[in-house]
N, C-alpha and C positions, 0 to 999 in steps of 0.2 A: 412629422410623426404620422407614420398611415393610421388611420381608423380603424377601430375598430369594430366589426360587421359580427354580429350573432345571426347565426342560419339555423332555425328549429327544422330537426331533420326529416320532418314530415311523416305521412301516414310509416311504419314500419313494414307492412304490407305489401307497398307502390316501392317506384322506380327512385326515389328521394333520397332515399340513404347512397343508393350506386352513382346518381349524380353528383351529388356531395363528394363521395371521394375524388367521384374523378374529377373535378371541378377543382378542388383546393389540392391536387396532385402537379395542378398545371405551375408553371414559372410565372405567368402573370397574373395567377390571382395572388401569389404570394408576392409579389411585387405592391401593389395595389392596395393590399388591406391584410388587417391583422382579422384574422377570422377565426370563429369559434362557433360551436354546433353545439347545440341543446339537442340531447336523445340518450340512445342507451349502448351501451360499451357493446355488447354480445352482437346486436343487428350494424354499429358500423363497422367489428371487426369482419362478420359475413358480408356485408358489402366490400371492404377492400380485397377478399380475397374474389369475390366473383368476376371483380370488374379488374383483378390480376394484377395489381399493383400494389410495390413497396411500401406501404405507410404505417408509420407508428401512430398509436392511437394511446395520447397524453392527456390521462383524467386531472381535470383541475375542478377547483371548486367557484372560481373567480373569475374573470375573463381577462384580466391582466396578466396573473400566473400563468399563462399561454405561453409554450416556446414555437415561436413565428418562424418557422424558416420550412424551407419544401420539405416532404414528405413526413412531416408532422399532421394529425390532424388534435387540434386541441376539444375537447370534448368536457363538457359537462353533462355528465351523467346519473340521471333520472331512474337507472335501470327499473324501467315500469312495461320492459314485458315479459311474460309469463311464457318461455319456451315448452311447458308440457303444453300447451293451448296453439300457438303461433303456428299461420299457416301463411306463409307468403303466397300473395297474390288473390289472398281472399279478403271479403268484405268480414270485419267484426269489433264488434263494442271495444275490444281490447284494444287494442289498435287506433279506434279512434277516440279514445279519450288517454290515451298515449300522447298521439300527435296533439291534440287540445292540450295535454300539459306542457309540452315542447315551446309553441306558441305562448302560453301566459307567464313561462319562465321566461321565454325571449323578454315578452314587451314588460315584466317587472324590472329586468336588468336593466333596459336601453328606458325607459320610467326613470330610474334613480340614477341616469346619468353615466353607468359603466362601460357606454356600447356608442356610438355612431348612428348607429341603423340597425336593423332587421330585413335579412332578404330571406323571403319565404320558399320552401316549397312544397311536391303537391300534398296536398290533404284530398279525402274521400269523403262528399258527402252522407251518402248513406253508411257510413262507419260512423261520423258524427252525432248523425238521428240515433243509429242502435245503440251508441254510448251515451244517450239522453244531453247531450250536449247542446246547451239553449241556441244555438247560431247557426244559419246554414252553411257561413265560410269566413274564409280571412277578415275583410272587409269589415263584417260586424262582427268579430273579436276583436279585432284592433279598434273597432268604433267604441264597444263596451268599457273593451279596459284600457282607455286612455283618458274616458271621457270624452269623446267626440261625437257629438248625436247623430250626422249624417257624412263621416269621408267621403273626398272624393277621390275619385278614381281615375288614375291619367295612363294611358300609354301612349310610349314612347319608343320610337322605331325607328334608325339613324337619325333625322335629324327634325322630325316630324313628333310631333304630342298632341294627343286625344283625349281630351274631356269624355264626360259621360252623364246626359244631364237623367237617365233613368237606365235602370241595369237590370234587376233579374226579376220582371215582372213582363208581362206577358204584352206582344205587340199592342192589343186592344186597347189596354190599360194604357201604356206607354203615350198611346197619342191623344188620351184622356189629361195624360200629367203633365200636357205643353201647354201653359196658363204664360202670362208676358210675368206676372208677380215669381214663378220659379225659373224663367230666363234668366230676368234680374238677379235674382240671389245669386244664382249658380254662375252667374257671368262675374258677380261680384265677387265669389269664394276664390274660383275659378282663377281672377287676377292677382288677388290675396297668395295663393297654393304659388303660384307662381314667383311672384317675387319673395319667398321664403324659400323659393329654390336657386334664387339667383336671376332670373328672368327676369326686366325690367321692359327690355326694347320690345318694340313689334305687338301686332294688330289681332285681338282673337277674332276668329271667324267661328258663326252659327251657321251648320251645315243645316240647309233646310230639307223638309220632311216629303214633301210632296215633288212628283214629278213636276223638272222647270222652277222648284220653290212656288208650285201652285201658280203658277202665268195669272198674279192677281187675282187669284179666287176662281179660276176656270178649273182648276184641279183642285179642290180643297181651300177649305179658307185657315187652318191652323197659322200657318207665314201672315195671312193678313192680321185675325182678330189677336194672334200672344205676338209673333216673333217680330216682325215691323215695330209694331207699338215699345216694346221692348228695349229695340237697339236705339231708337229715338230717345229712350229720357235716356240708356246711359250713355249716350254721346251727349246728351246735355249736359251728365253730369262729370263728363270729362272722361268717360271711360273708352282708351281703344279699341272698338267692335265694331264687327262688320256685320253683313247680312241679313236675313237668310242669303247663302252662297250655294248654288244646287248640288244637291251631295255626288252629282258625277261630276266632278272637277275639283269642289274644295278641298279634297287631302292631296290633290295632284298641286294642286295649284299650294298648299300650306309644305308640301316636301319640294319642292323649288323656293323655299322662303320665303314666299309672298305676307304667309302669315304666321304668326309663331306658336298658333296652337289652333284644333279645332274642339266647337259644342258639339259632339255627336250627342242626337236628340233620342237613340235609342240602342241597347245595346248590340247588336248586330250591325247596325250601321256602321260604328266605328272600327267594331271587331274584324269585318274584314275587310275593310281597307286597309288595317296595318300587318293585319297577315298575310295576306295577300301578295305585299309588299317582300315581309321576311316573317313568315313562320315565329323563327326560332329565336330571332331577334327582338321577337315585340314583347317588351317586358313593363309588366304591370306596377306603376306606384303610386303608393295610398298616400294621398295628399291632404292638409290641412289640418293636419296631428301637431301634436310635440313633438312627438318621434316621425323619425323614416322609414319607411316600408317599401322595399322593392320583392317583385317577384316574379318567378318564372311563371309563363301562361301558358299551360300546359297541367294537364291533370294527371292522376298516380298510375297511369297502363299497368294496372295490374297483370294483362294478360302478357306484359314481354319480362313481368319484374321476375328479375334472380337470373335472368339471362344475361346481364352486365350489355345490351346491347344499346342502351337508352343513351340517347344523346345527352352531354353537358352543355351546351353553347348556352342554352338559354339559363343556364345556374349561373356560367363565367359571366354573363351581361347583365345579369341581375347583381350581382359581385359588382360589377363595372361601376353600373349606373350608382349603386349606394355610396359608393367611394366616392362619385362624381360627385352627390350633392350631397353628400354628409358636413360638409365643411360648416356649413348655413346651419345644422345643429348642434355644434357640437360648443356651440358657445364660445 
């Protein structure tokens, strides 16, 4: 039985509703997974037409009541925008507490077990701040309402996965919050996220911070006084880790297999090593939930939305990826 995937169809405003269609229009998402969209009937039926394609749009109230076959889109419909107000391709409250309902209808459904997964797409932050909406993004909603105090955050780019051991806080900070005691943890979550996805084999690598991994404290001592100390007790305590590995070579050397995942110690470090790699390919999953989370990474271009010219790749491989490892949740 495919899975079944809830896609909350994102800011109303951004390019989310156009990739949506054209995403679950294609033969192999419908292959793949039984999917359904949390949003509002009036923005996906303007999106099917923008982006010029055949699709019925099937209100259900359940995620089962779905009829699964191509050019269906099954929908759960929220209808919470207000068209004398709605301005595509602008920033506003309505819209982002829209898309905020999207998301906590998602993770209530896939919460009580109706759903597989959750593959997200884009939200607008500053639509979220105007709509007083307590969260800056995905990450912590899904951390909120699941009860998970800190997810984490893995991407994943053919055959290559990216930890993240700090995200949207600012360089300075970031190399303030490399202590050996959050290695540890986050090496520990880290292996935990993993084999809840199926992952058992193979070595995580900590990409180090400093040029060379600091050549022994000639360039920075971070690798010496946290990330050394670090991989030492968890290799005593039986954990597979490597490193510090110099971050010009360890996602080269983890996408030839050497090693099955890497720490990126801050978030631009990871980020473009796997974009880099494939753009549109590197698709973001929140790990160490009950539920699943995949997403496109990629934010709402307002400035191309309603022009239907937005790419799907990164919607189909977020589809991809949640089918891949939904299995591991679905009990």
């Amino acid at each position: 039985m495919k899975p079944i995937i809830l896609i909350p169809m994102g800011d109303p405003a951004g390019i989310g509703p156009e990739i949506v269609a054209k995403a679950l229009a294609r033969e192999e998402t419908v292959q793949r997974a039984r999917c359904v969209v949390v949003g509002d009937r009036r923005v996906m039926e303007q999106a099917a037409d923008i982006v010029n394609l055949p699709l019925t749009i099937h209100t259900i109230d359940e995620p089962e009541q779905g009829r699964f076959e191509q050019g269906v889109i099954n929908l759960i419909d929220l209808a919470n925008v207000d068209f004398g107000q709605f301005k595509r391709g602008e920033i506003s409250a309505m819209c982002g507490q829209a898309a905020y309902e999207y998301i906590a209808t998602s993770i209530s459904l896939a919460n009580a077990g109706k759903a597989a997964a959750v593959s997200t797409t884009p939200i607008n932050k500053e639509s979220l701040r105007a709509a007083g909406v307590p969260y800056i993004g995905h990450t912590e909603i899904f951390g909120a309402l699941t009860g998970t105090p800190d997810p984490l955050t893995m991407f994943e780019v053919r055959n290559m996965r990216v930890f993240f051991l700090t995200r949207h806080v600012s360089l300075r900070k970031a190399c303030d919050m490399i202590t050996k005691e959050r290695v540890i943890d986050y090496v520990k979550r880290c292996t935990q996220a993993l084999k809840q996805l199926g992952v058992e084999d193979g070595t995580m690598a900590i990409a180090g911070l400093n040029p060379h991994s600091g050549e022994h404290g000639l360039f920075g001592d971070e690798e010496m006084e946290a990330i050394y100390p670090a991989v030492e007790e968890l290799q005593a305590q039986g954990y597979k880790v490597a490193g510090p590995v110099g971050a010009d070579s360890v996602f080269h050397m983890a996408l030839q297999g050497k090693f099955n995942s890497v720490l990126s110690l801050y978030h631009d470090q990871g980020h473009i090593a796997t974009k880099t790699l494939d753009f549109e390919r590197t698709i973001a999953v929140t790990a160490g939930m009950p539920i699943l989370r995949t997403s496109v990474d990629h934010g709402t271009a307002m400035d191309i939305a309603g022009t239907g010219i937005a790419s799907d790749v990164s919607m189909v491989e977020a589809i991809r990826l949640a089918a891949k490892y939904s299995p591991a949740f679905m009990g």
